[in-house]
C-alpha positions as CSV (number, residue, x, y, z in Angstrom):
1,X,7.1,-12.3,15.3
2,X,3.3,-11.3,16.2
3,X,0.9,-11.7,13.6
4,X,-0.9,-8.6,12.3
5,X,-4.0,-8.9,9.9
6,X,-4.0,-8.0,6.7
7,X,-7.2,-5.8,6.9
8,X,-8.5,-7.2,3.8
9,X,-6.0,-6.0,1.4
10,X,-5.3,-7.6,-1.6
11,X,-1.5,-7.0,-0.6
12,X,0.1,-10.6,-0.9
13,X,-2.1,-10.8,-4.6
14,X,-0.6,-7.8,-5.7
15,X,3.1,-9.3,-4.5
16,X,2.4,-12.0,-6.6
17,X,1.6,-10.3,-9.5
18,X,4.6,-8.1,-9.3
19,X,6.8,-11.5,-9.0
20,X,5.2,-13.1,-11.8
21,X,5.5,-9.9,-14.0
22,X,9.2,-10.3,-13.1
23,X,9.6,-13.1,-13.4
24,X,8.2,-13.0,-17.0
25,X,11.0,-10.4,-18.1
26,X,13.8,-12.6,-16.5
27,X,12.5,-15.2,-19.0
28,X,12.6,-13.3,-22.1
29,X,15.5,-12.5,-24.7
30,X,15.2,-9.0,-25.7
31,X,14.7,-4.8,-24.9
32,X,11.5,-4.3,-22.0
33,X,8.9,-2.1,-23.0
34,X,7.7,1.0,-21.3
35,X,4.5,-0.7,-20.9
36,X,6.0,-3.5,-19.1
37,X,7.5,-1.2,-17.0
38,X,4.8,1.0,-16.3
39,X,2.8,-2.4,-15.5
40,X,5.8,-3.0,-12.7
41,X,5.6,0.5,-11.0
42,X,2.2,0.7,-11.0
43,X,1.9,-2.5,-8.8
44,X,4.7,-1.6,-6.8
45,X,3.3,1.8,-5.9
46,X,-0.4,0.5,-5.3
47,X,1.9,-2.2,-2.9
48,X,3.6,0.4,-1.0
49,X,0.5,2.5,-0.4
50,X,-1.6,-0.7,1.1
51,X,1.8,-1.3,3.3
52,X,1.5,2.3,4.6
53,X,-2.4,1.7,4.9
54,X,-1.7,-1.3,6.7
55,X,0.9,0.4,8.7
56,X,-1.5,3.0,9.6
57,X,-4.5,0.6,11.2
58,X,-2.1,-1.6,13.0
59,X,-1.0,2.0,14.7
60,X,-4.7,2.6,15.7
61,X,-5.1,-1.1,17.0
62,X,-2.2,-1.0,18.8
63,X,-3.2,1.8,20.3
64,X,-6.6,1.1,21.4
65,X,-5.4,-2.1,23.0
């Protein structure tokens, strides 16, 4: 597999942050919030519109090369 850049995204940071607020409700007895799980899709839409961002620019590079 080729590497692609990440055009200065803070994509892997926002992976993280999704894990770790997962990883949070794993380790927990009782109900989940709404909040939490607003907190959740809120990263997990910001991380799917950097991966069609990214998608995007690696287009244009690849075609300008």
């Amino acid at each position: 597999m080729r590497y692609l850049p990440d055009h200065g995204l803070p994509l892997v940071q926002l992976k993280e942050q999704r894990r770790d607020l997962i990883v949070a409700l794993q380790n927990r007895n009782g109900p989940i919030s709404s909040w939490e799980l607003l907190q959740i899709a809120a990263v997990q839409q910001a991380i799917s519109a950097f991966e069609d961002v990214i998608a995007d620019l690696d287009a244009e590079l690849e075609a300008a090369a």
